[in-house]
Residue, then its C-alpha position, 0 to 999 in steps of 0.5 A: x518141834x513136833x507134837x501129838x494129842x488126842x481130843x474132841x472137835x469143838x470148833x471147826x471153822x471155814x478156811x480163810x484166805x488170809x493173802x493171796x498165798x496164804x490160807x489158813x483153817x481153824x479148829x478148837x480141840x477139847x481135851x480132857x486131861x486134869x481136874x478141868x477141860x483144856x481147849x486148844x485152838x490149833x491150824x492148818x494152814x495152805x494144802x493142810x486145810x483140806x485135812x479137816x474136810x473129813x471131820x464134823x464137830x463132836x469127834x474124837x481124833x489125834x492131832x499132829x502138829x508143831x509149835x510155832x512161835x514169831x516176833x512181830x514188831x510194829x511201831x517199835x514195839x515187838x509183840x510174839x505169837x505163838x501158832x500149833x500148826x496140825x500136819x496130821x489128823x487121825x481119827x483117834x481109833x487109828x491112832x490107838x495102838x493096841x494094848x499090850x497082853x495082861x501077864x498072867x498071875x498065879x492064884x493061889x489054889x484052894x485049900x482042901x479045908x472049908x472055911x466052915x469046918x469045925x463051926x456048929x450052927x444051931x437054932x436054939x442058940x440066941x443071936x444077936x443080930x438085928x435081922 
């Protein structure tokens, strides 16, 4: 399953070698969506580490990646884990796609009329404002 989100770096760690094969790089992404903040720890993993080489902590980008899920079981009982694996990370202005145009509204012409016609203004008449 493929997925896109778009968010600040927080986190971003050193790559691990886990086994002999296999390497993995992870990274935090903060994204403000809702009422709070959501952090979202993702991976990358093998070739893909290299991907974060380009990023520093406190920028904006747009993550790619796919959900994973697998069962691990050990001593009979089974426990799942589920993986966001970004295959693709973009800084988010060459994410943005650029707004479509504003379509134009008609405003209502003027009237000849002014709104202060047919009023006198006079200084010997009482006001009652406070000012």
């Amino acid at each position: 399953m493929a997925f896109e989100i778009k968010g600040k770096i927080e986190v971003l760690s050193d790559t691990q070698q886990v086994t002999e094969k296999f390497k993995k790089r992870e990274f935090v992404l903060m994204v403000e969506e809702g009422m709070y903040p959501e952090y979202i720890k993702f991976q990358a993993v093998q070739d893909r580490c290299n991907l974060l080489d380009n990023y520093k902590i406190g920028e904006i980008v747009t993550v790619s990646f796919n959900l994973r899920g697998r069962p691990y079981t050990k001593d009979g009982k089974t426990t799942y884990f589920t993986n966001l694996d970004a295959w693709r990370i973009s800084a988010a202005q060459e994410a943005q796609t650029p707004a479509p145009p504003v379509a134009a509204v008609a405003v209502p012409q003027a009237t000849t009329q002014s709104a202060t016609e047919g009023v006198t203004f006079s200084d010997s008449e009482e006001d009652d404002l406070p000012f």
